[in-house]
C-alpha positions as CSV (number, residue, x, y, z in Angstrom):
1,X,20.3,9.8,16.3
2,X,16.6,8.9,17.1
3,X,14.2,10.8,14.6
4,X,10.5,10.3,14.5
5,X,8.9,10.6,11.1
6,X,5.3,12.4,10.8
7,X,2.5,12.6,8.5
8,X,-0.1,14.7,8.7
9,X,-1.3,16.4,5.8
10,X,-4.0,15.3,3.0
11,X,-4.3,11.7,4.4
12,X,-2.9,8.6,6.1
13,X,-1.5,10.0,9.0
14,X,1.3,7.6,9.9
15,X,4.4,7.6,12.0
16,X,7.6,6.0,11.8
17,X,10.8,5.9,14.1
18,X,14.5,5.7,12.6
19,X,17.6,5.2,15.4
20,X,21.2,5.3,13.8
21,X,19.7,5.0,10.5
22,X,17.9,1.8,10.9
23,X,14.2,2.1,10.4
24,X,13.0,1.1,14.5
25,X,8.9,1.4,13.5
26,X,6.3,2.3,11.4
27,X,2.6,2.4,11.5
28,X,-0.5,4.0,10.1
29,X,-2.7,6.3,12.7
30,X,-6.0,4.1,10.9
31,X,-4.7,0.8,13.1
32,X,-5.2,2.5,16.2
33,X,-8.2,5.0,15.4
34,X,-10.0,2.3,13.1
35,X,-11.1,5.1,10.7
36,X,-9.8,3.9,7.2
37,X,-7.1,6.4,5.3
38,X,-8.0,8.6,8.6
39,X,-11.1,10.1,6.7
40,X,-12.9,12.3,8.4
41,X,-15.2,15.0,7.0
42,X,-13.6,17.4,5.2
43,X,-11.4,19.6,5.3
44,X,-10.2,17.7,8.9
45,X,-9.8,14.6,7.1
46,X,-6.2,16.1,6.1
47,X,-5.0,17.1,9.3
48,X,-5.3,14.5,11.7
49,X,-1.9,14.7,13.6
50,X,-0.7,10.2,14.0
51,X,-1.2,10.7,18.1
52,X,-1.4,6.9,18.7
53,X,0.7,5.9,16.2
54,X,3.7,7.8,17.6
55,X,3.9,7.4,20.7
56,X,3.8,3.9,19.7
57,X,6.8,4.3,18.0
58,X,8.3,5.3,21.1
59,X,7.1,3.0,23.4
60,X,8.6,0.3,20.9
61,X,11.7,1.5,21.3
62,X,11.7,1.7,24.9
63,X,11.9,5.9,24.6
64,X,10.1,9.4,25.3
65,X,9.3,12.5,23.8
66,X,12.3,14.0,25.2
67,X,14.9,12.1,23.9
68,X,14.3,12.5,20.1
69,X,16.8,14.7,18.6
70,X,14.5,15.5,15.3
71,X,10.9,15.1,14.0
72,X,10.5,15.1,10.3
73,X,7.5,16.3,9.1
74,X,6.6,15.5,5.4
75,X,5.2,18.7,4.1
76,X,7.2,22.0,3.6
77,X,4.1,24.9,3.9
78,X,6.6,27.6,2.9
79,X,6.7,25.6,-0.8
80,X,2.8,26.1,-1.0
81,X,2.0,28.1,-4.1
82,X,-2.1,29.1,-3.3
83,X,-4.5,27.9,-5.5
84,X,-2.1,25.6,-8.1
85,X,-4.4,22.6,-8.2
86,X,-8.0,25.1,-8.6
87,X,-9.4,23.8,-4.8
88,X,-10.9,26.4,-2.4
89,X,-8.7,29.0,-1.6
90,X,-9.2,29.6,2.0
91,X,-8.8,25.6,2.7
92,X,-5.6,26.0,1.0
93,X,-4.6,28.4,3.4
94,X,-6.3,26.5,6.2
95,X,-4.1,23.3,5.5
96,X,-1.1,26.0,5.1
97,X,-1.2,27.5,8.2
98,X,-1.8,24.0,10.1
99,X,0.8,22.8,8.9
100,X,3.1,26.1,10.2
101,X,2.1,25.2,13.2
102,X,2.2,21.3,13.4
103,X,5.5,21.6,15.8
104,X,3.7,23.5,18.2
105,X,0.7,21.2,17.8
106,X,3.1,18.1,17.9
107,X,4.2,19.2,21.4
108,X,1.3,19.1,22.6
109,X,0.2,15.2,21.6
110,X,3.6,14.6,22.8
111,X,5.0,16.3,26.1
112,X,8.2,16.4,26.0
113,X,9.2,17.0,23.0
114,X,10.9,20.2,21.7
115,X,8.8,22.1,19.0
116,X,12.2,23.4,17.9
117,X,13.2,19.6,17.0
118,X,10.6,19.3,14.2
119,X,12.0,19.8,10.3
120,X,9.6,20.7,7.3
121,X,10.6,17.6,4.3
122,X,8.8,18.4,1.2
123,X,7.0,15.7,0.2
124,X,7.9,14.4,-2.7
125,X,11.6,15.0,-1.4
126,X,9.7,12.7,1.5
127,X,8.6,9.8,-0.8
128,X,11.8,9.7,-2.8
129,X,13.9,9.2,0.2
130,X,11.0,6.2,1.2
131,X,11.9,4.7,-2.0
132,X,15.4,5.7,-2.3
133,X,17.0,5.6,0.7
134,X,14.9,2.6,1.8
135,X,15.6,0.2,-1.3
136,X,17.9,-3.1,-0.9
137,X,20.5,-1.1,-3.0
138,X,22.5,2.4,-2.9
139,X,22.5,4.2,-6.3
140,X,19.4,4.0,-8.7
141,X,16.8,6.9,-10.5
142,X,13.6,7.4,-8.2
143,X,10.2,8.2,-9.7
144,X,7.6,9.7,-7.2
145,X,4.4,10.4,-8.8
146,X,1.3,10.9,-6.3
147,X,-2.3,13.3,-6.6
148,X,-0.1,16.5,-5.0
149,X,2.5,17.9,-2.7
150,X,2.9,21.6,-1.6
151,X,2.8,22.6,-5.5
152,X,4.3,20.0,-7.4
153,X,2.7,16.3,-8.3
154,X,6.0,14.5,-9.7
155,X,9.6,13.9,-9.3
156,X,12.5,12.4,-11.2
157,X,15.6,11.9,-9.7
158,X,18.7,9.7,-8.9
159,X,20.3,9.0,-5.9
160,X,23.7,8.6,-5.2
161,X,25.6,7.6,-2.6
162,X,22.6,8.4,-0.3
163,X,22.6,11.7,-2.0
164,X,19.3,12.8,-4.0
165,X,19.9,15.2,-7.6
166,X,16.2,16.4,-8.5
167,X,16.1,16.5,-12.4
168,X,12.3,17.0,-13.5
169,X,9.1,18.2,-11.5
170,X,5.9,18.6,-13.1
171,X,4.0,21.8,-11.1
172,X,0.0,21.1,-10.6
173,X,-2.3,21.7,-11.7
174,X,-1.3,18.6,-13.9
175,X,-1.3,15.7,-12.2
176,X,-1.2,11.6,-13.0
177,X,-2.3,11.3,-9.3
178,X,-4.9,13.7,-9.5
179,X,-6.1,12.4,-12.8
180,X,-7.3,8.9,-11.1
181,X,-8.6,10.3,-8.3
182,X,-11.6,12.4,-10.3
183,X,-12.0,9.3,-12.8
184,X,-12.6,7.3,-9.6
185,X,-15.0,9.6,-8.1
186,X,-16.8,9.8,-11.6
187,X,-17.0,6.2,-11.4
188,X,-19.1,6.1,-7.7
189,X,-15.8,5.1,-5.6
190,X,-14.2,6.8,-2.5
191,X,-11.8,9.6,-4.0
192,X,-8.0,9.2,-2.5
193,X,-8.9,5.3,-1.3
194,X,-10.9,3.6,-3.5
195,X,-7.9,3.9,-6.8
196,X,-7.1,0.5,-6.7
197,X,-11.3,-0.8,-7.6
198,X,-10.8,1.4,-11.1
199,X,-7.7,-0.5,-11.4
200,X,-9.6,-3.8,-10.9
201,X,-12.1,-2.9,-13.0
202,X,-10.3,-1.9,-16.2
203,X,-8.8,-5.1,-16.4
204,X,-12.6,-6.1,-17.7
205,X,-12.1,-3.6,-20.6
206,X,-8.7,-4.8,-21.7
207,X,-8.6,-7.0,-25.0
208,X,-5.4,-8.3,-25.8
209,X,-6.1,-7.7,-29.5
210,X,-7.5,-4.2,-29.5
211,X,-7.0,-0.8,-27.3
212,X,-9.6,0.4,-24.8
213,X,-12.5,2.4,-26.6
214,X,-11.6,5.6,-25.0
215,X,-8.1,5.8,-24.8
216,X,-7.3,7.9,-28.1
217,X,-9.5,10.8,-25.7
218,X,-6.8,10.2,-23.3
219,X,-4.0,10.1,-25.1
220,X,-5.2,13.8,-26.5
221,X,-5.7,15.0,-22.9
222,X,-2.7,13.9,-21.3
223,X,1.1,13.9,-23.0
224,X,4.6,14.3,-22.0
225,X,6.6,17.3,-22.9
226,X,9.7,15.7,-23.7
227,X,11.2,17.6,-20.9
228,X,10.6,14.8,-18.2
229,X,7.3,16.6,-17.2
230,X,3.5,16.1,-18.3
231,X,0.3,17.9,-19.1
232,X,-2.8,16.9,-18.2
233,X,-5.6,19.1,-19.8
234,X,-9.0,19.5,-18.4
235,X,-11.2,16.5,-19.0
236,X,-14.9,16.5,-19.0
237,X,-15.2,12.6,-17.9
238,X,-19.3,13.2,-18.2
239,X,-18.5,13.3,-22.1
240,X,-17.1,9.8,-21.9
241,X,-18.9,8.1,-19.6
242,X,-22.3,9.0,-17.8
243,X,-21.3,9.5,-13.8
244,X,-21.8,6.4,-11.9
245,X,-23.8,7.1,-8.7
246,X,-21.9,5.3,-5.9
247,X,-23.1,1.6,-4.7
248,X,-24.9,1.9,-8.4
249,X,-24.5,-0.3,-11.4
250,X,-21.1,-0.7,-13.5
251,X,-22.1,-0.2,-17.4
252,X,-19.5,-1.3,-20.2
253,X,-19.3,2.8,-20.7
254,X,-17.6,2.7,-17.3
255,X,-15.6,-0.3,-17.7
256,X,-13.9,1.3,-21.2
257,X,-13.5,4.6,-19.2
258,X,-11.3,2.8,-16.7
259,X,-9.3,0.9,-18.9
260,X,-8.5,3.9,-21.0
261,X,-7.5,5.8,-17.9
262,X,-5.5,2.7,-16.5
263,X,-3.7,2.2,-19.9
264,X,-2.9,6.2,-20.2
265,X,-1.3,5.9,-17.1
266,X,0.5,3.5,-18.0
267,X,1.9,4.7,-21.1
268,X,2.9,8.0,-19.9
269,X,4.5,6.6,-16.8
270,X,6.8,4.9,-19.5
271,X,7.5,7.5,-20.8
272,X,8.6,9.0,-18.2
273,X,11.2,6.2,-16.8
274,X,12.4,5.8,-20.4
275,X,13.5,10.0,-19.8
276,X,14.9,8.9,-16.9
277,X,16.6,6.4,-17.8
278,X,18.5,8.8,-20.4
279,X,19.6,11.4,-18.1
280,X,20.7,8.8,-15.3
281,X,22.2,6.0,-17.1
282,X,21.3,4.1,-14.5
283,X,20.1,0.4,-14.1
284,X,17.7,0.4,-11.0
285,X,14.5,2.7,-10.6
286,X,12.9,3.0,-7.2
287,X,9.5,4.1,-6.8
288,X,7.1,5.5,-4.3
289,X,3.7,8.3,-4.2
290,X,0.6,6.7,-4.6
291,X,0.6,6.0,-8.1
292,X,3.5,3.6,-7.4
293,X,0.7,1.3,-5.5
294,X,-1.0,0.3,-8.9
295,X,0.9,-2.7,-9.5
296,X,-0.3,-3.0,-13.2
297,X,1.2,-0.2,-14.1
298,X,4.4,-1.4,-11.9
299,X,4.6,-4.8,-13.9
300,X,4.0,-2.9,-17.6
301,X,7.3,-0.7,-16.1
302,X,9.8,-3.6,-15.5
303,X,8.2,-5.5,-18.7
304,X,8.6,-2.8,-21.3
305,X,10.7,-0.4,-19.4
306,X,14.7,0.1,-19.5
307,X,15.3,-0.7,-16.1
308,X,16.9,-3.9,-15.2
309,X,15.4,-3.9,-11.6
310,X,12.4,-1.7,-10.0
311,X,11.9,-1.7,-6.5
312,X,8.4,-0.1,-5.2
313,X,8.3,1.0,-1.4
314,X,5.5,-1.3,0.1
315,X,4.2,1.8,1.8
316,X,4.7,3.8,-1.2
317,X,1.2,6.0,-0.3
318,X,1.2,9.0,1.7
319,X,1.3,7.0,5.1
320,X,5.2,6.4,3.8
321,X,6.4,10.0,3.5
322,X,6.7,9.5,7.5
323,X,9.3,6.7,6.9
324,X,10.8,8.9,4.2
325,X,10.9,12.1,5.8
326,X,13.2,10.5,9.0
327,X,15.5,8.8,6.6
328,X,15.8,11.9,4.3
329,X,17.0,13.5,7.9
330,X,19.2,10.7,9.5
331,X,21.0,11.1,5.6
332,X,21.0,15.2,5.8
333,X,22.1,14.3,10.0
334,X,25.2,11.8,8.2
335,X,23.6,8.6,9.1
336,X,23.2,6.8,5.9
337,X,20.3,4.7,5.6
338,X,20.2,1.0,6.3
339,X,17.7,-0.5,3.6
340,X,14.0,-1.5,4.6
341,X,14.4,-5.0,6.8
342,X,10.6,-5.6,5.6
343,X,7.1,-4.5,5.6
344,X,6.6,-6.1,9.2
345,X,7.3,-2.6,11.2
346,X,3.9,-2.4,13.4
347,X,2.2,-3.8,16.5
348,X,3.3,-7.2,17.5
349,X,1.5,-9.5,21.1
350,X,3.0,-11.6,23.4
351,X,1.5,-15.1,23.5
352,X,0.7,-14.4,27.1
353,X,-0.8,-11.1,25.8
354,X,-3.1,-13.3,23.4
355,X,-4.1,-15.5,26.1
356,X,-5.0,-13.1,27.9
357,X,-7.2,-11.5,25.5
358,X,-8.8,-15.2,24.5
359,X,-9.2,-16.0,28.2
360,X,-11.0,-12.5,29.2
361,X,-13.1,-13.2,26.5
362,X,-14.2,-16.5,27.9
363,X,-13.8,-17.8,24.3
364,X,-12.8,-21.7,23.8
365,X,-9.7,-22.0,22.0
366,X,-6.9,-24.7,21.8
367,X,-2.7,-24.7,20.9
368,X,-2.0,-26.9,18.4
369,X,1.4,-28.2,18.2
370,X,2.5,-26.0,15.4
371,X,0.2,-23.5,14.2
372,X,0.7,-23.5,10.7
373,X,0.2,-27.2,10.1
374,X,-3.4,-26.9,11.9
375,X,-4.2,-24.3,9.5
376,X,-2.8,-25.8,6.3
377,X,-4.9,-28.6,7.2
378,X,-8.3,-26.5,7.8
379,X,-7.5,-24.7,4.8
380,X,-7.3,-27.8,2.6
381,X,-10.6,-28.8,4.0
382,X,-12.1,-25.4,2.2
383,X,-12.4,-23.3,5.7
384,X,-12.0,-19.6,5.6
385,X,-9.0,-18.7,7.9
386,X,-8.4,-15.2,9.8
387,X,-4.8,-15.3,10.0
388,X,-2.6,-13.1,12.8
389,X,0.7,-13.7,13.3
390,X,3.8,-11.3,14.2
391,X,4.3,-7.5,13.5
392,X,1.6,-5.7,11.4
393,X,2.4,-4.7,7.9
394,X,2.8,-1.0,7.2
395,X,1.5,-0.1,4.0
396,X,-1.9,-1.3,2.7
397,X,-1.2,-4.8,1.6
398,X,-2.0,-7.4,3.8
399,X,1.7,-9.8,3.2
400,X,0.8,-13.1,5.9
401,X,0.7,-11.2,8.9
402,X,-2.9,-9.7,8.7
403,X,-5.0,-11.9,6.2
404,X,-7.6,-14.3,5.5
405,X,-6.5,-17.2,3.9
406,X,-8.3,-19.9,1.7
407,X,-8.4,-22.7,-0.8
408,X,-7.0,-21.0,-4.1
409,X,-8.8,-24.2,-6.0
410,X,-12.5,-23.7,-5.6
411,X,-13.5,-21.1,-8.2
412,X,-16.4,-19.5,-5.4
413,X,-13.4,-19.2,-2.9
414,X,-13.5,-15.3,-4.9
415,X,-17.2,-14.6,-4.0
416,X,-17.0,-16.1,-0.4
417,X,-14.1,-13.7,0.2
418,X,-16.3,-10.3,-1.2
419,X,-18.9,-11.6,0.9
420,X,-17.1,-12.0,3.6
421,X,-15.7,-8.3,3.2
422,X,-18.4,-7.2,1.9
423,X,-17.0,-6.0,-1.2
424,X,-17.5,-5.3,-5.0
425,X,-17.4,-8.8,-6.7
426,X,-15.2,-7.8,-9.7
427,X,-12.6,-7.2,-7.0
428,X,-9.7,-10.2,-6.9
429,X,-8.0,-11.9,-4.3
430,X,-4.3,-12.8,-4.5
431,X,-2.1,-15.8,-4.2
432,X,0.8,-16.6,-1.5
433,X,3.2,-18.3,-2.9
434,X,6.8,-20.1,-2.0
435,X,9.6,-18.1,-3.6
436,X,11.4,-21.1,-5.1
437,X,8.1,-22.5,-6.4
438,X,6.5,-19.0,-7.9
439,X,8.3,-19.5,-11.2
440,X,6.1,-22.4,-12.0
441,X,2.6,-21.3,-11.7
442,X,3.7,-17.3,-12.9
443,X,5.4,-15.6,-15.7
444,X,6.1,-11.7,-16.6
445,X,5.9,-9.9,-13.7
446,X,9.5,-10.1,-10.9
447,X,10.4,-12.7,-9.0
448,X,10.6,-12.4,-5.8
449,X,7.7,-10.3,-5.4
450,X,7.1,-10.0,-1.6
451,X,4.7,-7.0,-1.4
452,X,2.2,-7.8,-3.7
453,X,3.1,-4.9,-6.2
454,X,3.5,-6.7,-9.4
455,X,0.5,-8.6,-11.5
456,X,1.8,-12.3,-13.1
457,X,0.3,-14.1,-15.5
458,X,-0.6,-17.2,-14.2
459,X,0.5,-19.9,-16.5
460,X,-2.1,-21.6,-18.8
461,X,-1.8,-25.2,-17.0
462,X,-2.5,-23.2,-13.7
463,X,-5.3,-21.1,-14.6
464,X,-8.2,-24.0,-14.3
465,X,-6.5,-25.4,-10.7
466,X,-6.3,-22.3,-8.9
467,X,-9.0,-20.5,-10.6
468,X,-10.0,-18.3,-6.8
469,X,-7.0,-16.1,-7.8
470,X,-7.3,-16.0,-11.3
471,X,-7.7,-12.5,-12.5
472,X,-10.6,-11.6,-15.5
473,X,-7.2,-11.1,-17.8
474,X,-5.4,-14.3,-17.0
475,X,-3.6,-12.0,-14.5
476,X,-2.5,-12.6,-10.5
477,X,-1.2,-10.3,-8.1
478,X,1.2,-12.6,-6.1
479,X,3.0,-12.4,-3.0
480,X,6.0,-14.5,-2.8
481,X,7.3,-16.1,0.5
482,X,11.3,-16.2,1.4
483,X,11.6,-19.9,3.7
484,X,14.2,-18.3,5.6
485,X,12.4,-15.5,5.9
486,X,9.2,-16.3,7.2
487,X,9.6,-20.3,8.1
488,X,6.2,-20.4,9.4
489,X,4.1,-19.3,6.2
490,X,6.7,-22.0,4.7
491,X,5.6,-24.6,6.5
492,X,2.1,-23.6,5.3
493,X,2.3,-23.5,2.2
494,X,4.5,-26.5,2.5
495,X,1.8,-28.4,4.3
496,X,-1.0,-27.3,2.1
497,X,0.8,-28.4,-1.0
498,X,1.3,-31.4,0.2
499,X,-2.4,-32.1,0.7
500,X,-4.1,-30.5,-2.1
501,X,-1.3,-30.5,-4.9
502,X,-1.1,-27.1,-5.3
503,X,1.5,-24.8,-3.8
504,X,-0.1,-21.3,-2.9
505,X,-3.1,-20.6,-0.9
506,X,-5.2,-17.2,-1.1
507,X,-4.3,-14.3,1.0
508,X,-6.5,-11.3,1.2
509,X,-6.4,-8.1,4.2
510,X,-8.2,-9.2,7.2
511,X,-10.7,-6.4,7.4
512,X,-14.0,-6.0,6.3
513,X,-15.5,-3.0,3.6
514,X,-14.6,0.7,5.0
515,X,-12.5,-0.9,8.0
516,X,-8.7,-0.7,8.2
517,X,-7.3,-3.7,8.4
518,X,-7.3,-5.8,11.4
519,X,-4.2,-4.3,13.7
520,X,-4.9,-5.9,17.6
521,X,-6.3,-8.9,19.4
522,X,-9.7,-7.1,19.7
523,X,-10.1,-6.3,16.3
524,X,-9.3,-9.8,15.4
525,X,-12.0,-11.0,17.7
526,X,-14.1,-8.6,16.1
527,X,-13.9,-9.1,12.8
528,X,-14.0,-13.1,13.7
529,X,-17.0,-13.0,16.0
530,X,-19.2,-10.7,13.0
531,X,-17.7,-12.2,9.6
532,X,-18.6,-15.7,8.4
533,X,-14.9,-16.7,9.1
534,X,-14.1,-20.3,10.0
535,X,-11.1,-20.3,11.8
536,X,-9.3,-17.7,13.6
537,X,-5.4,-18.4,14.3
538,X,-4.5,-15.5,17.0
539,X,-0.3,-16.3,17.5
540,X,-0.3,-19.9,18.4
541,X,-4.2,-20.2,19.3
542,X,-6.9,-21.4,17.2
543,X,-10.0,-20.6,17.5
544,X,-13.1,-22.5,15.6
545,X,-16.2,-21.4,14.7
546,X,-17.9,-24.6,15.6
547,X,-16.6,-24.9,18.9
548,X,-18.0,-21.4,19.5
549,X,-21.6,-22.6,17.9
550,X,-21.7,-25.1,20.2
């Protein structure tokens, strides 16, 4: 069966294409639109139908409109219960009746295809099945937490055998998801997005000798029942910490008000796997909803939690409900599942295609005899290096197919890279590192890690030679690189090591602030020709800044 996977509602509209079970394609609408998390002003921003992105999908896989024999579309409008979460009323119903009529709508953006073909997934029955259905084994618990679905914020649950048993929902208003998103708007950042700076910043208010100032507040605002649910009472935030106007200065108030929040989280979300864990009896958790994206909490959960093994859908945010919602289907359809072959599911250029581009451009470029070695070589010399290789990640970290790379050893490697985004400077950059060589320069978190969704500490001799990806708490969010997997990063790294000592280089998104990441050979160019970037390696070109200065 061919089924194409939607998402349309609240935010990242994505789309995804499953055939026989075996996940085909997957995107995010923001890589063809360029507007980040598909925000737009409100209340559109949640109903931007993944036009682009779809028939994308398609055209990958050599097929029309026509020929699908389903559409899941992750959102179930007859679940809606009005008014659960306290926002306007009549944008509730707004969303609501959009959503009744996305197959009619959906026929439209794509001719061809029968509005009788599209099938409501709830949401978080969606994300589970992302998680699930998607991980590298069969049978675990799944834990879906996220801001909100049609009236529900959480799941717990086990599959088996492909087969998903719901045991605990928490109904909204109370929310883990929701939670972050008002303490990140109280703290000046971009509400639904910007989660992961609060996350950045409260490691500056962790001590490892005392708790956050603040979190006792939190702890009486938001428990567990006991019942594998939550509460979340209302919380004046303005009574913790004065409301930081956005673009305006951090204060120590808000630093403690973001650890406390980040270390609630964290606790609670314990809690909940260690409920899980009871009523499963099972060994492996897999995770998805956009709470599953902070990767501290992730690492605290296979550290301290009972789960031998936790696996985290790299698109675990709302973009992945797409993927989710046509695997959920190809399961209900008796196609089980094949698991996830990656995170590498998007756009991918010919090398004639790239020429093409460079040469249209009239821009000097040259083909070094292997790609990788030219760059390991400009990276050891300290250059900055926009990096584009292969099919774009889906999700929303950049894993060595969309990145900029540098010198992990130079300490002001970190505040070149927020200049060069133009970014918050308490934000970190993370290390790429060789599988088989990760266990020497990190401890604590898994190994492998290849979608950056775990922190490590990075060990004590390490710290002072690779200080660029060094975390405020001795902390590093690594990616780790398979040599059979990806044999050109390998040689990288392998190259780099062997000129500079060290065995991991920096990886970052290639984007710059409030852009999606770099998807195409035009926004490559674009974000090469505006950025302070040295190098640029498009496929098997490279391009250098001081050839194009001359």
């Amino acid at each position: 069966m061919r089924i194409l996977g939607i998402n349309a509602i609240f935010h990242d509209p994505a789309a995804a294409l499953v055939i026989d079970g075996e996940i085909v394609a997957a995107t995010e609408e923001e890589r063809f639109n360029r507007r980040k998390h598909g925000k737009r002003p409100v209340p559109f921003s949640a109903w931007e139908l993944p036009e682009r992105s779809a028939r994308w999908c398609l055209q990958s896989a050599g097929i029309s409109p026509e020929d699908l024999d389903a559409v899941a579309y992750s959102y179930d409008p007859a679940l809606v219960v009005p008014n659960l979460d306290g926002l306007d009323e009549r944008w509730e119903d707004l969303r609501t009746t959009y959503a009744r009529r996305a197959p009619l709508f959906l026929a439209t953006a794509l001719p061809g295809l029968d509005p009788a073909t599209v099938h409501f997934v709830p949401h978080h029955i969606a994300h589970a099945a992302s998680a699930g259905l998607a991980a590298p084994f069969r049978d675990s618990a799944v834990l879906v937490a996220d801001g909100r679905g049609e009236a529900t914020s959480y799941l717990g649950g086990r599959y088996r055998g492909g087969e998903l048993e719901v045991l605990a929902s928490q109904e909204l208003p109370h929310s883990l998801g929701l939670m972050y998103e008002e303490v990140t708007e109280h703290l000046g950042f971009l509400r639904s997005a910007d989660e992961y700076k609060v996350m950045a910043l409260a490691s500056y208010g962790r001590r490892p000798s005392a708790e956050p100032r603040l979190l006792p507040a939190l702890r009486e605002c938001v428990q567990t029942t006991g019942d594998g649910g939550f509460v979340v009472a209302p919380i004046d935030w303005s009574a913790l910490a004065k409301r930081r106007a956005p673009g305006g200065e951090v204060h120590p108030e808000h630093v403690d008000l973001a650890a406390a929040v980040q270390v609630r989280l964290e606790e609670v979300l314990l809690e909940l796997a260690w409920w899980l864990h009871r009523r499963t009896g099972e060994q492996r958790l897999t995770m998805a909803g956009g709470v599953a994206l902070n990767c501290v909490a992730n690492t605290r959960l296979a550290a301290e939690g009972p789960f031998d093994e936790l696996w985290v859908q790299p698109a675990a945010g709302d973009a992945g409900t797409a993927l989710g919602g046509a695997l959920h289907l190809a399961q209900v359809f008796g196609e089980p599942a094949a698991p996830m072959p990656g995170a590498d599911l998007g756009r991918s250029f010919t090398d004639d295609d790239l020429a093409h581009w460079l040469d249209s451009a009239r821009i000097r470029y040259e083909r070094p005899p292997d790609v990788a070695t030219a760059v390991a070589d400009a990276l050891a010399a300290d250059a900055i290096v926009a990096w584009f290789q292969g099919r774009s990640e889906f999700g929303p970290r950049a894993l060595g197919r969309r990145s900029l790379l540098a010198h992990p050893g130079h300490a002001r490697n970190l505040g070149r890279l927020n200049a060069v985004k133009g970014r918050e400077q308490f934000r970190p950059v993370a290390p790429m590192v060789l599988t088989d060589r990760a266990g020497e320069l990190f401890g604590r978190g898994p190994i492998p890690s290849p979608y950056m969704l775990f922190v490590h500490d990075v060990a004590p001799q390490w710290r002072a030679r690779i200080p660029a990806v060094v975390h405020v708490d001795g902390t590093a969010r690594i990616q780790t690189v398979d040599r059979d997997a990806e044999p050109m990063l390998a040689r990288l790294l392998d190259r780099f090591a062997e000129l500079t000592g060290l065995p991991a280089v920096v990886n970052t998104s290639l984007n710059t602030a409030g852009r999606p990441m770099v998807d195409d050979p035009r926004d490559a160019l674009e974000c090469f020709g505006s950025a302070p970037v040295d190098v640029l390696a498009l496929g098997p070109f490279v391009l250098r800044r001081s050839e194009l200065t001359r």
